[in-house]
C-alpha positions as CSV (number, residue, x, y, z in Angstrom):
1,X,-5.6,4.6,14.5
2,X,-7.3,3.5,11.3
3,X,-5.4,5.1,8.4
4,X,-7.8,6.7,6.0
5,X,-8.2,8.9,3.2
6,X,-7.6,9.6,-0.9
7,X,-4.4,11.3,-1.6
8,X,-3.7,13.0,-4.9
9,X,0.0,13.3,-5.5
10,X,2.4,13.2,-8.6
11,X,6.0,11.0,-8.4
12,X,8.3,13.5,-9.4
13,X,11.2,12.7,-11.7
14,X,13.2,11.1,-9.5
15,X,10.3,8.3,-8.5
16,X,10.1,10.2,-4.8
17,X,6.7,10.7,-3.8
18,X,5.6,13.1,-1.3
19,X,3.8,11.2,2.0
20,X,0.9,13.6,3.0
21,X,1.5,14.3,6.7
22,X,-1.3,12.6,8.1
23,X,-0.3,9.3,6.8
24,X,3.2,9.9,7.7
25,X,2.2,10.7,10.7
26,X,0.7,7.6,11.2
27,X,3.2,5.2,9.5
28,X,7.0,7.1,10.2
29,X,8.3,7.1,13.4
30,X,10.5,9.9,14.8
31,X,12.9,7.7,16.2
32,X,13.6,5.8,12.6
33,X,12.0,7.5,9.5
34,X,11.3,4.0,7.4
35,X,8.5,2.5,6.2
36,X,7.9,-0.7,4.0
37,X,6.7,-0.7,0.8
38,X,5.2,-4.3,-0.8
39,X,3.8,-5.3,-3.5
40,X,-0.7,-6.0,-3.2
41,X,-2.3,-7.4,-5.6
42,X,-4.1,-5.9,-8.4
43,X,-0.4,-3.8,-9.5
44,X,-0.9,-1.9,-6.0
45,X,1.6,-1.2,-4.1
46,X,1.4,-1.0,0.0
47,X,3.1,0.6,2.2
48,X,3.8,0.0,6.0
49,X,5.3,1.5,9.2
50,X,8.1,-0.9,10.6
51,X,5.7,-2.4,13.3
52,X,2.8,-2.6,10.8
53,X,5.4,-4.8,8.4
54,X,5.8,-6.6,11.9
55,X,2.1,-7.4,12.6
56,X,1.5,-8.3,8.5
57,X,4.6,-10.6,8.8
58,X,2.9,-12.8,11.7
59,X,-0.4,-12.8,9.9
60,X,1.7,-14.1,6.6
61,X,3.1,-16.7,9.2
62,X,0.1,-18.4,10.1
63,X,-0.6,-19.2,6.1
64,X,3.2,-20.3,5.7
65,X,2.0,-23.8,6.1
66,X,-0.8,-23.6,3.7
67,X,1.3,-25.6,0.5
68,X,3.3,-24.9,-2.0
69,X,1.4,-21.5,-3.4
70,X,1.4,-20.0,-0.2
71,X,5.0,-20.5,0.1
72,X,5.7,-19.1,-3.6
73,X,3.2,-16.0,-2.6
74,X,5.6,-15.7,0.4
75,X,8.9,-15.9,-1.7
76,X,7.9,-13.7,-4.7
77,X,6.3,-11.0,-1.4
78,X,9.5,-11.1,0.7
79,X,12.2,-10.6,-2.2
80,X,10.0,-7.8,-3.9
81,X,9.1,-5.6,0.0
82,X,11.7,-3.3,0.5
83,X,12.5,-0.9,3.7
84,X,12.8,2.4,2.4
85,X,14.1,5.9,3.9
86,X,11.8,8.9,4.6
87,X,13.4,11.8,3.9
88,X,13.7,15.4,5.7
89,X,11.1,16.1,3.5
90,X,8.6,13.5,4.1
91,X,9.4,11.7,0.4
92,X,10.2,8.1,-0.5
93,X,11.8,6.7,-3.3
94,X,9.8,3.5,-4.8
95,X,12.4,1.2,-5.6
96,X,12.3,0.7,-9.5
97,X,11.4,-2.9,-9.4
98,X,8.1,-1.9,-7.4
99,X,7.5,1.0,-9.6
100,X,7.7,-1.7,-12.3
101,X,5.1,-3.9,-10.5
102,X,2.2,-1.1,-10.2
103,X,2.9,0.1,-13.7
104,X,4.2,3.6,-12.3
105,X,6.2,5.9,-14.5
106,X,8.5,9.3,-13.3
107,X,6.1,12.3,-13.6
108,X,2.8,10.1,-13.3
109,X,-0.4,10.7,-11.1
110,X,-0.8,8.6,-8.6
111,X,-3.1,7.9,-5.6
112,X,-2.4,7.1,-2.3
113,X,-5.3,5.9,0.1
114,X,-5.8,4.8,3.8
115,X,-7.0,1.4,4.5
116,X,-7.1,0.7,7.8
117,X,-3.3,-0.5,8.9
118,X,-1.6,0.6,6.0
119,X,-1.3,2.8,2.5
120,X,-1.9,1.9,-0.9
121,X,-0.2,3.5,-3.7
122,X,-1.9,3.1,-7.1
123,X,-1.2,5.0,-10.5
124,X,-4.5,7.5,-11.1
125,X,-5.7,5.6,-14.2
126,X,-5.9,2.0,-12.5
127,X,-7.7,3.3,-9.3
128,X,-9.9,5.5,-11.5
129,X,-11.1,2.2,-13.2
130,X,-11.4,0.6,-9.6
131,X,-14.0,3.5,-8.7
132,X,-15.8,3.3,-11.8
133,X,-16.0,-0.6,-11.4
134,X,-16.3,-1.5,-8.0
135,X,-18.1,2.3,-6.4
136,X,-21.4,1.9,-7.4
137,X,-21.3,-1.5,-5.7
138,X,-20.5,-0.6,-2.4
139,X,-24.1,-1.5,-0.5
140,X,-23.2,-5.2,-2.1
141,X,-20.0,-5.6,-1.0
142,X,-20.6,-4.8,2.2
143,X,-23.3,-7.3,2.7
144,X,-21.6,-10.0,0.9
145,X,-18.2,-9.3,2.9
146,X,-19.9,-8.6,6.1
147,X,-23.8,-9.4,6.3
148,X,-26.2,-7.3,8.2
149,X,-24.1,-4.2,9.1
150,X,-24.6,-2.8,12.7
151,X,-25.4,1.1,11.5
């Protein structure tokens, strides 16, 4: 299922942020509560179930042979994603080097949102500017990413 969704939350003290149940639902399985978190572009950070990290791996794969950028995207991607624990509680830790990356602080607001396979975690003021900026664009984007639209 196509995760979706905007996600209001606050990393408490400790950097542990609270995954709302439907994406957790979605992205933790029973059997073994861990999920991937990576670093996007634009200081985002995603986050993936185990098999999602799986599928994104093979897709990385097929650009592995694309030069000598691809493979430094692939280097700097691989040492910085990092399997992390779901607690009892539903909560992850973001590793303080990832926290780094996306500019997130103890204490801050952040957002999570759905897009498609997996999450996004961005601080509040950086996907506040990505609303204002890129929202009243929408109609564009879609015809310049897609062309005629079926609906």
């Amino acid at each position: 299922m196509a995760l979706t969704g905007t996600f209001n939350k606050i990393l408490d003290g400790k950097r542990r942020l609270a995954i709302p149940k439907r994406l957790k639902e979605e992205l933790v399985e029973e059997k073994s509560p861990q999920i991937y978190i990576a670093p996007g572009t634009a200081s985002v950070l995603l986050v993936y179930s185990e098999k999602g990290f799986e599928q994104q791996a093979q897709r990385l794969a097929d650009f592995s042979r694309n030069g000598p950028e691809a493979a430094q995207y692939l280097r700097l991607y691989y040492a910085r994603a990092e399997k992390v624990e779901v607690d009892s509680q539903g909560r992850v830790c973001i590793p303080e080097r990832l926290a780094e990356l996306a500019s997130l602080e103890p204490k801050q607001d952040v957002v999570l949102i759905g897009v498609q396979d997996h999450a996004e975690i961005w601080s509040a003021e950086r996907w506040n500017t990505y609303l204002n900026n890129h929202g009243p664009h929408f109609d564009e984007m879609a015809a310049q990413a897609f062309g005629q639209l079926p609906w």
